[in-house]
N, C-alpha and C positions, 0 to 999 in steps of 0.2 A: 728153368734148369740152372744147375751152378756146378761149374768145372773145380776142380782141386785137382792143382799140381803141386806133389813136394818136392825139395830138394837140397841139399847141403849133405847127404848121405857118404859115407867114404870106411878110408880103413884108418885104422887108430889104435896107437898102442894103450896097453891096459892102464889105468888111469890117465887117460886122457880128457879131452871134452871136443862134444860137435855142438855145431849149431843147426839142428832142420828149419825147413820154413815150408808154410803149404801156402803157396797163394791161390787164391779163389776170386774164380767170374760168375758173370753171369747175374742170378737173381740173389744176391747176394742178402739183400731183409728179407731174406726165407728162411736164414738160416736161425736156428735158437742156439746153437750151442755147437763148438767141435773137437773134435776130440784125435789125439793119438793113440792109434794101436800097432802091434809089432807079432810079425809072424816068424819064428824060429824055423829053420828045417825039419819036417815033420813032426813037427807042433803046431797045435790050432794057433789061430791071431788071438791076439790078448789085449786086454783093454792099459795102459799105459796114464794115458791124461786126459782131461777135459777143463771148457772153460766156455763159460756162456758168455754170450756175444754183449748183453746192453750188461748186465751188471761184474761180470767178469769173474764170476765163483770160478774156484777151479777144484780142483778134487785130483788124487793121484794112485797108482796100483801103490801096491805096499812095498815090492819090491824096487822101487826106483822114487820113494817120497824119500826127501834129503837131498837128492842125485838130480833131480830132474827136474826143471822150472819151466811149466808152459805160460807163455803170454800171448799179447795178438796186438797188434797194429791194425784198430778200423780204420782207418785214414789209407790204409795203402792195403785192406782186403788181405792181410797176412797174418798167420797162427803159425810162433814160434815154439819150438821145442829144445828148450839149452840141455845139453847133457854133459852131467860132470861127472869124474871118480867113476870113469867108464872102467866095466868089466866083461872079459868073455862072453859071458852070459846073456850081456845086451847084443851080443849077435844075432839079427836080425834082418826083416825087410820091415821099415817103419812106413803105414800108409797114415795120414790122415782122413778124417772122417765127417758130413756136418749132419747137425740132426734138426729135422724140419721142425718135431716135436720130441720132446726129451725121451730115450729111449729106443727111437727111430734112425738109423744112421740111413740116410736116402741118398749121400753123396759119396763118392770115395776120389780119391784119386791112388795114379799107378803104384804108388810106394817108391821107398829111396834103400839101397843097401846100406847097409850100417855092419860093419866088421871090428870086432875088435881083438887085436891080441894080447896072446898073455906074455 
């Protein structure tokens, strides 16, 4: 099994930047790949970022490519998500996610609120 906790969540004025981080336990080489996604108020969760664990692709929603840089620190088990040129819009609850096999998210952790104003 593998834990994900994220955190770095907060309120921020509009053009701003946060830093998330999801650190993950457990069985950790199980994961292939993990990803950020963001659930708005009565809006489904959206896919946001992704980034494979050994070669480090990363891929991004179209709405936050430019704005939004994920990385990951193997060494200390953490997948970062920098966010820049913050807008309302990125008002959310950001969870991370890992995927045993691509396509598969089989982990989650609780999510972080992320506010931002205009």
């Amino acid at each position: 099994q593998v834990q994900l906790a994220e955190s770095g969540g907060g309120l921020v004025q509009a053009g701003g930047s946060l830093r998330l981080s999801c650190l993950a336990s457990g069985r950790i080489s199980s994961i292939y790949a993990m990803d950020w996604f963001r659930q708005a108020p009565g809006k489904e969760r959206d896919f946001v970022a992704r980034i494979t664990q050994m070669v480090g692709t990363t891929r991004y929603a179209d709405s936050v490519m430019g704005r939004f840089t994920i990385s990951r620190d193997n060494a200390k088990n953490v997948v970062y998500l920098q966010m820049n040129s913050l807008i309302p819009e990125d008002t959310a609850v950001y969870y991370c996610a890992g995927e045993k096999t691509p396509g598969r998210y089989d982990y989650w952790g609780q999510g972080t609120q992320v506010t931002v104003s205009s």
